[in-house]
C-alpha positions as CSV (number, residue, x, y, z in Angstrom):
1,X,0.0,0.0,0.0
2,X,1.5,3.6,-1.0
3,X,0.7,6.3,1.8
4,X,0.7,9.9,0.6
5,X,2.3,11.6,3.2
6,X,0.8,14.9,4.0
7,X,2.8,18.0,3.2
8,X,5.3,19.4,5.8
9,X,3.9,22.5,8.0
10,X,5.3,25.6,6.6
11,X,8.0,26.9,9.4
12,X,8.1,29.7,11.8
13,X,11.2,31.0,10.9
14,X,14.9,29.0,9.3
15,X,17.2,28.4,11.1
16,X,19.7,30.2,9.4
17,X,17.4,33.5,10.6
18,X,16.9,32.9,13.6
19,X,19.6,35.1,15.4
20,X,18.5,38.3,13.2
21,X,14.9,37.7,14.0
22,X,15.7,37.7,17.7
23,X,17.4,40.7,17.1
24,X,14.9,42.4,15.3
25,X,12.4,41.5,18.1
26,X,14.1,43.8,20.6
27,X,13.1,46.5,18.3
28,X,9.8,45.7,18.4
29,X,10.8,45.6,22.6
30,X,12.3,49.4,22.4
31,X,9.3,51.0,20.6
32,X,7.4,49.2,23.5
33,X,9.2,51.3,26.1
34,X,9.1,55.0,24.0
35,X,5.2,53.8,23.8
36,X,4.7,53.5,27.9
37,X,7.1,56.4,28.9
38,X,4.9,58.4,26.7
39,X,1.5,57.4,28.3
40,X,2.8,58.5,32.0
41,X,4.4,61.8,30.6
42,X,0.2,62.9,30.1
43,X,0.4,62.0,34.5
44,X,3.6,63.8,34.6
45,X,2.9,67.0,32.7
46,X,-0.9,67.2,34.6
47,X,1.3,67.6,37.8
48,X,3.9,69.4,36.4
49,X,2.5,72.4,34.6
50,X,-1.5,71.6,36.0
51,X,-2.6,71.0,32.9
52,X,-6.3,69.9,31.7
53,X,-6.6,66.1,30.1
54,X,-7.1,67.6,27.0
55,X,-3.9,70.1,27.5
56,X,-1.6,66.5,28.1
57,X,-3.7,64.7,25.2
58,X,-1.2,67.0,23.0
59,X,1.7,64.9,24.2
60,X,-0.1,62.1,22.1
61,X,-0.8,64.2,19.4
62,X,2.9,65.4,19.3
63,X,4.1,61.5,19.3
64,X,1.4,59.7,16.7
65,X,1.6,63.0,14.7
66,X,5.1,62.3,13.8
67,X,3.8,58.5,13.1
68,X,1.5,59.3,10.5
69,X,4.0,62.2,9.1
70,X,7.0,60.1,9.0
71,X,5.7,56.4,7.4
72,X,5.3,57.1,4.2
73,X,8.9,58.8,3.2
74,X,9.9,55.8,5.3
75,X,8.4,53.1,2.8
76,X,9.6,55.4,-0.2
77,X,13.5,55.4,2.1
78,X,12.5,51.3,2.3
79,X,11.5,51.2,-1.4
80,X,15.0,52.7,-2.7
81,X,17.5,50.8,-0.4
82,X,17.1,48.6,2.2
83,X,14.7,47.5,5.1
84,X,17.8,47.2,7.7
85,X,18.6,50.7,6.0
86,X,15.3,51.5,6.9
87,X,16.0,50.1,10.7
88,X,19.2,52.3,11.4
89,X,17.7,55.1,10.0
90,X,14.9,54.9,12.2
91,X,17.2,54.0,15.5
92,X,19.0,57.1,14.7
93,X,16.0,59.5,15.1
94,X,14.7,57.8,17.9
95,X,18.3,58.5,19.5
96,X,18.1,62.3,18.8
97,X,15.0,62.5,20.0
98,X,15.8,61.4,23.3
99,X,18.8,63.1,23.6
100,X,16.3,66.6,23.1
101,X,14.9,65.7,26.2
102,X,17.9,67.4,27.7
103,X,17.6,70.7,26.0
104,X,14.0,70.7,26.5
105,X,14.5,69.9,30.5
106,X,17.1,73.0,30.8
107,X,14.4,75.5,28.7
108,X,11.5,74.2,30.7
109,X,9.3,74.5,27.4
110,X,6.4,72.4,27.0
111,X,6.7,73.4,23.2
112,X,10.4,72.0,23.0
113,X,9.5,68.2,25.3
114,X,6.4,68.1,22.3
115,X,9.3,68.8,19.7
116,X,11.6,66.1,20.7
117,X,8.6,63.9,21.3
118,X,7.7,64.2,17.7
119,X,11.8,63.6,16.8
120,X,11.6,60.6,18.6
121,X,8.4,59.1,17.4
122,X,9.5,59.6,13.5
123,X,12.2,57.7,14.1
124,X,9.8,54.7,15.8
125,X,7.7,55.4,12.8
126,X,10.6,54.4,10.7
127,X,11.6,52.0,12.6
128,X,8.3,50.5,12.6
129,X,7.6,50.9,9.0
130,X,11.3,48.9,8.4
131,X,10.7,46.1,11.0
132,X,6.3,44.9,11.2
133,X,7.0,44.0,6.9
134,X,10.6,42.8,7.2
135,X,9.2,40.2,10.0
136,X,6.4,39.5,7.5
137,X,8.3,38.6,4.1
138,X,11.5,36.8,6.2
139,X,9.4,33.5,6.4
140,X,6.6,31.5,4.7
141,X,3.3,33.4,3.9
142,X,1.3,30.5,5.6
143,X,3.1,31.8,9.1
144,X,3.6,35.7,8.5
145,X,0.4,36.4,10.9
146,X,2.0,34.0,13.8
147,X,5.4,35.2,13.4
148,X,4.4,39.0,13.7
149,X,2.5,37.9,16.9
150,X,5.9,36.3,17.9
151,X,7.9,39.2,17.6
152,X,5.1,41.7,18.5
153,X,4.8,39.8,22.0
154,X,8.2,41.4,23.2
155,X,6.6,45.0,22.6
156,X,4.8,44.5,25.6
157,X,8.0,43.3,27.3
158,X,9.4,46.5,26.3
159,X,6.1,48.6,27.5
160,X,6.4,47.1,31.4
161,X,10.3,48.1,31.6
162,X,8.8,51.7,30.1
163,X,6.2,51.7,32.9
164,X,8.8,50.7,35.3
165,X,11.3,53.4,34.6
166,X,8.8,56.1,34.2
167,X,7.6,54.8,38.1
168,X,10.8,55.2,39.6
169,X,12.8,58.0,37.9
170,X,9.5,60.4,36.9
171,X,6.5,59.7,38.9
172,X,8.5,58.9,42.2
173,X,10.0,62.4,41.6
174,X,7.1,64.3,41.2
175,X,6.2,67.0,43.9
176,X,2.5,66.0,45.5
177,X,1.9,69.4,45.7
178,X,-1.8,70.6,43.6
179,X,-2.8,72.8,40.6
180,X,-4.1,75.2,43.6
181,X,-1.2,74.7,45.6
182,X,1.0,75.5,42.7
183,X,-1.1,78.4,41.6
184,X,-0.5,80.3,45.1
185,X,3.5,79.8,45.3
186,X,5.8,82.0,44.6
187,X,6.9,81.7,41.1
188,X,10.7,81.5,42.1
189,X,9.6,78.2,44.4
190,X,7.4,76.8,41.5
191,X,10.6,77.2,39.3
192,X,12.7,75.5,41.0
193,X,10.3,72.4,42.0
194,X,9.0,72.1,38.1
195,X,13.2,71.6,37.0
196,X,13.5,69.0,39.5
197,X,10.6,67.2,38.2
198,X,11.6,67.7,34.8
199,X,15.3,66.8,35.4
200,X,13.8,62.8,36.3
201,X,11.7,63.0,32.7
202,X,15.6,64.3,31.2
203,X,17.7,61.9,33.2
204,X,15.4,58.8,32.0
205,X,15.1,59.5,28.3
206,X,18.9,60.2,28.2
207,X,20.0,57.2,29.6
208,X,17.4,55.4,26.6
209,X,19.2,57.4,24.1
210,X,23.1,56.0,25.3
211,X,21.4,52.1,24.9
212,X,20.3,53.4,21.6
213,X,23.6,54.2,20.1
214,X,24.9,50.9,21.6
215,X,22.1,48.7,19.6
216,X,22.3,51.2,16.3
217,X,26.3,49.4,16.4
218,X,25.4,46.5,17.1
219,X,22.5,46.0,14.0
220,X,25.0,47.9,11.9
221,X,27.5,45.2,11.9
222,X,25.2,42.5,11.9
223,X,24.4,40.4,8.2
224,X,20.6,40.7,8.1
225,X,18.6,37.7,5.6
226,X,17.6,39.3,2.5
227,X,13.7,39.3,1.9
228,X,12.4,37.5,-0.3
229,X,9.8,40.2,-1.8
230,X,9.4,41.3,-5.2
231,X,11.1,44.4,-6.4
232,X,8.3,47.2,-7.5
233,X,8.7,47.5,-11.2
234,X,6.0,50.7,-11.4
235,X,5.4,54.1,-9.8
236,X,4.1,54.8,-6.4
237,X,0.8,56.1,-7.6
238,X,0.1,52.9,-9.1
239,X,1.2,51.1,-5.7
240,X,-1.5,53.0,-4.1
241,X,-3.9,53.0,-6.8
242,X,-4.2,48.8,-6.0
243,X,-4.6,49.2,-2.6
244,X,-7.2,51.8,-2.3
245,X,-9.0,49.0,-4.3
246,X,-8.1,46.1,-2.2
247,X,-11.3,46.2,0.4
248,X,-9.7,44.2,2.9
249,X,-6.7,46.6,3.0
250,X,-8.9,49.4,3.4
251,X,-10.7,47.9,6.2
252,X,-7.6,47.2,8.0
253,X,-5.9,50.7,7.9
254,X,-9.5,52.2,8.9
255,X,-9.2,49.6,12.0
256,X,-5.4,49.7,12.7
257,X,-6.8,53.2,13.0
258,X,-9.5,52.7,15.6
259,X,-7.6,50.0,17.6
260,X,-4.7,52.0,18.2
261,X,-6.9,55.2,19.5
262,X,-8.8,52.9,21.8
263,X,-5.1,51.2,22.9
264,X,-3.6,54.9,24.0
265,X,-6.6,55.9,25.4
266,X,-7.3,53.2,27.5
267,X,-3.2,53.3,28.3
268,X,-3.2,57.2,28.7
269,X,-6.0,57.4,31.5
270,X,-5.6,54.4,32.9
271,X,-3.1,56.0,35.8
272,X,-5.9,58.6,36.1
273,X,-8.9,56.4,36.4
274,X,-7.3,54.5,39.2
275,X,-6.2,57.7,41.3
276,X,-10.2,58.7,40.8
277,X,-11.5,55.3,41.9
278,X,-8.6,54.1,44.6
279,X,-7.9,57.3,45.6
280,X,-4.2,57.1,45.0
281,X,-1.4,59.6,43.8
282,X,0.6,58.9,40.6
283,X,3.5,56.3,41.4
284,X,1.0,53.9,43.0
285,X,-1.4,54.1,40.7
286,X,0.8,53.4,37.8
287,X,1.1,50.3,39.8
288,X,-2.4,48.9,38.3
289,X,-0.9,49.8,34.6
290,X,2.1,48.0,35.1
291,X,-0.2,45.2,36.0
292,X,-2.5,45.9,32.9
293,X,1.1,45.4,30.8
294,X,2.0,42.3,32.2
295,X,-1.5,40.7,31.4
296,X,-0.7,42.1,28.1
297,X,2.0,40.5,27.3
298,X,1.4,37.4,29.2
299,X,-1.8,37.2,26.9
300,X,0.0,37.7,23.5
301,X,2.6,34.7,23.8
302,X,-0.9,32.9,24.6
303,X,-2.9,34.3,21.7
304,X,0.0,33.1,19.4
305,X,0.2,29.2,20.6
306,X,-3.9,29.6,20.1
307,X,-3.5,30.6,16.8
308,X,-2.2,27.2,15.7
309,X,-5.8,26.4,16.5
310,X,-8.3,28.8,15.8
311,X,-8.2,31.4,12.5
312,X,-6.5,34.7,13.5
313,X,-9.6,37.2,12.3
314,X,-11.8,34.9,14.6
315,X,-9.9,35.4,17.8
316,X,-10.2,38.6,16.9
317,X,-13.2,39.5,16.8
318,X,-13.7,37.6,20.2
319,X,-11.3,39.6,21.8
320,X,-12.8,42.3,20.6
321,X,-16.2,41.8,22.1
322,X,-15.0,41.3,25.6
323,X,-13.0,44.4,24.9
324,X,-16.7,46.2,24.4
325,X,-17.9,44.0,28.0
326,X,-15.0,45.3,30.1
327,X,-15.4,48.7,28.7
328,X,-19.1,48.9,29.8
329,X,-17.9,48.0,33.3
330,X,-15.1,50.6,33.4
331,X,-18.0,52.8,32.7
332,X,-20.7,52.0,35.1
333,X,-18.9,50.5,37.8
334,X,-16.8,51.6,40.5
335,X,-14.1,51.2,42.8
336,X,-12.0,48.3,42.4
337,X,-14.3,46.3,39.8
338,X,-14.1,49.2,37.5
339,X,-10.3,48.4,37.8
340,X,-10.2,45.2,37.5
341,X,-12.1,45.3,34.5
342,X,-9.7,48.4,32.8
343,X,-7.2,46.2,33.5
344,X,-8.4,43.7,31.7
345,X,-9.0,45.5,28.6
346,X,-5.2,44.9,28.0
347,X,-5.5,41.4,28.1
348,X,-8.2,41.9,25.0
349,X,-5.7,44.0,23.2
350,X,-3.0,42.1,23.2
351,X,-3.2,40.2,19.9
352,X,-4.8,43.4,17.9
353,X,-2.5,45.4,16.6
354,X,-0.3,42.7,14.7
355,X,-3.2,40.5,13.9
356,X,-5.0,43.3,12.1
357,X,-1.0,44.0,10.5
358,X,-1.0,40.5,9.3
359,X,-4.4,40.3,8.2
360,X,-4.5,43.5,6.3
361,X,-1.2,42.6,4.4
362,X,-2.3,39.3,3.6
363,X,-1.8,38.6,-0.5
364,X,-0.1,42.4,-1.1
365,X,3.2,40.9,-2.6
366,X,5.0,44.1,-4.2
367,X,3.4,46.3,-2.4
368,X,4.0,45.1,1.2
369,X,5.9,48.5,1.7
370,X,4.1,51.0,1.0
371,X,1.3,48.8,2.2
372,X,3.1,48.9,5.7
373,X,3.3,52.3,5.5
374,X,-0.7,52.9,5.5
375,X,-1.2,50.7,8.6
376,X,1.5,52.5,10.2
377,X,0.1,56.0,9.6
378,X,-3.1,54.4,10.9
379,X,-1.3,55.2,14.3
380,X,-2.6,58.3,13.7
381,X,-5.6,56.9,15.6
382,X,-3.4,57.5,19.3
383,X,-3.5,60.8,18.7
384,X,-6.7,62.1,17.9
385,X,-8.4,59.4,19.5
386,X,-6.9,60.4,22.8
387,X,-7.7,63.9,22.6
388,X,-11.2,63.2,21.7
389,X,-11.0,60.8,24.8
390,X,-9.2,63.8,26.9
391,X,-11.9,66.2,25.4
392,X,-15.6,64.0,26.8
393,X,-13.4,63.5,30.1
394,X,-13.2,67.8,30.3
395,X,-16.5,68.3,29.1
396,X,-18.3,65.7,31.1
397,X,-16.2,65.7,34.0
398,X,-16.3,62.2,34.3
399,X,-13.1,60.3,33.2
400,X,-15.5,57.1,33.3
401,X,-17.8,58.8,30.4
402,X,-14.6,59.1,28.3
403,X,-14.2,55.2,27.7
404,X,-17.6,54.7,25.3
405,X,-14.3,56.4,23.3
406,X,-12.7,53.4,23.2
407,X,-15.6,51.1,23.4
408,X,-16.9,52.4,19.4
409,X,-13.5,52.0,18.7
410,X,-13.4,47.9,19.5
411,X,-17.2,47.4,17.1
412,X,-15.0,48.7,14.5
413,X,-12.2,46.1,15.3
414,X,-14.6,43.8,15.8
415,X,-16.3,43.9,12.4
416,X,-12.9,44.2,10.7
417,X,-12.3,40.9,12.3
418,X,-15.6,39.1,11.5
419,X,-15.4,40.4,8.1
420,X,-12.5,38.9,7.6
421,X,-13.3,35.5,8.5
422,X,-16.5,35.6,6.4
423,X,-14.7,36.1,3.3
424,X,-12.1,33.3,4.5
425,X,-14.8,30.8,5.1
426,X,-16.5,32.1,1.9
427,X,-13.4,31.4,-0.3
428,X,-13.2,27.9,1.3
429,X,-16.5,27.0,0.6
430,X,-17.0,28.3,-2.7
431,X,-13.6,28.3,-4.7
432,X,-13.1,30.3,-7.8
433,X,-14.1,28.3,-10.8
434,X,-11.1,27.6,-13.0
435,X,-11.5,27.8,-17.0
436,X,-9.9,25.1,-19.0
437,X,-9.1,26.1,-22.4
């Protein structure tokens, strides 16, 4: 009797790659720290200068501002040379930015902490751009989605050691003293209490920027695998042209958009939810959202072993609808259940972002690029998102009103997911009808 022997499953990654993909997954763990250090600045700042939630919200605009500005002459960069050119490009700028901090610090200028904020985050859009389609086109098609998930589950590694800093060299340094309080002192006295306070925001994006320039060497001298992706033989405009008609695409960018306002909303008031309900001050309630980034990325490692189960868009779309549950709770509930239950909106979240990546890019071949680059200006989403989100919490005066924000924002990921599988589970049951001639 002949057995037909089933075909081998497509790998994760070879071996010959592995070492540059392990490298290029503590990329994906650096952004993850810029990303939290950002979200406590909004704390920080409040203190700081007693600004309104909308007022801090800017710090978000600032950062995903540069995102969407910065990812499309990064695809065209990617385009013309290299994705590891791409890479140190995008290390660079995310150095300088840091090292503005200082400068910024010594001026005491809100405008000048927003500039270098929006230096740094063009160089994490860069670096972004260069790394989510490099980690895609590296390996077989059949695993992109699960290998994304892979490398995306060190981000959140990278978010709880930018929680962690910003806990014990900003937040710990901050003076408890209140917007009234402040208001009242003498303005020689304010001075000198807002530059030590700033001088712990300085001191801990500094020290980032020297393990910067240390990595940027290291990736520099390091042989990266070549991707295997097809070299665009027409124009940009083209490029576009086919995926403005690609319906999935579109779909993804619009919820790449969505997910990542309801993310750095959820992120950026979290601290300030938890000081309303628990009655705490900034350090310790940053406590909760260290918590909420541990769950994180806890549940990411787990949503990638599930995904050798269960179809990426449907987990999805699950996730997404407990996302909407927890949400309500946030909103109607109080004291520690409302907690609990923000903190477990990260746990939902966890598998989003790359999963909506994967899925969006699915079947893009030549124009994975400039295809990345649209998801990746979908970031956009943090910004405006967040002060829309900053905005119902001023105007309302409730910061538990401000999460139906983020809770429209998850239908839309949710129907991006379940669309998704539909026309997956379409295709399988109804394959196109080949002509023979």
């Amino acid at each position: 009797m002949n057995h037909q022997s089933s075909p081998p499953k497509p790998e994760l990654i070879a071996k010959q790659d592995f070492w540059p993909f392990l490298l290029l997954t503590t990329l994906f763990m650096l952004w993850g720290v810029a990303h939290n250090m950002t979200d406590t600045l909004l704390a920080a700042f409040k203190r700081i200068m007693s600004m309104t939630d909308f007022q801090t919200s800017w710090i978000q605009l600032a950062f995903y501002g540069s995102y969407f500005c910065l990812a499309l002459p990064a695809a065209l960069y990617i385009r013309k040379y290299t994705y590891k050119s791409g890479i140190l490009l995008g290390l660079g700028l995310f150095a300088i930015g840091s090292l503005l901090f200082y400068p910024a610090s010594i001026t005491m200028s809100y405008g000048f902490f927003l500039f270098a904020l929006y230096v740094l985050a063009g160089g994490l859009s860069i670096l972004e751009t260069a790394a989510n389609p490099y980690i895609l086109v590296i390996g077989p098609q059949e695993t992109a989605t699960q290998r994304l998930n892979l490398a995306q589950s060190f981000n959140p590694i990278g978010s709880i050691m930018g929680v962690f800093l910003s806990k014990v060299f900003i937040l710990s340094k901050l003076n408890m003293a209140e917007a009234d309080d402040r208001t009242s002192m003498d303005p020689e006295a304010l001075k000198a209490i807002q530059a030590e306070e700033l001088a712990g925001v300085m001191n801990t994006y500094v020290g980032v920027a020297l393990f910067l320039v240390f990595v940027w060497f290291v990736i520099r001298a390091v042989r990266m695998p070549v991707a295997s992706e097809t070299v665009e033989g027409d124009g940009v405009i083209s490029g576009f042209r086919r995926l403005a008609k690609n319906k999935n695409y579109v779909r993804g960018v619009v919820a790449q958009f969505f997910y990542v306002g309801a993310q750095i909303g959820v992120w950026s008031f979290t601290i300030r939810y938890v000081m309303v309900e628990l009655d705490l001050k900034e350090s310790d309630a940053s406590d909760y959202y260290l918590v909420a980034l541990i769950l994180f990325a806890l549940s990411r490692f787990l949503f990638t072993a599930l995904m050798k189960f269960f179809k990426p868009s449907l987990l999805l779309a699950l996730s997404s609808l407990v996302a909407i549950a927890c949400c309500l709770v946030v909103i109607y509930a109080n004291g520690m259940v409302g907690v609990i239950a923000l903190v477990l909106i990260s746990l939902c979240m966890s598998l989003m972002f790359p999963t909506i990546y994967g899925l969006s890019a699915e079947g893009l071949g030549k124009d994975t690029k400039l295809g990345g680059s649209g998801l990746i200006m979908a970031i956009l989403g943090g910004a405006l998102i967040t002060a829309v989100q900053g905005q119902v919490s001023d105007i309302t005066g409730s910061i538990h009103l401000s999460y139906y924000v983020p809770l429209v924002c998850f239908v839309v990921v949710m129907y991006f997911g379940l669309s998704h599988y539909r026309r997956k589970k379409a295709k399988v049951q109804h394959p196109p009808v080949k002509m023979v001639h």
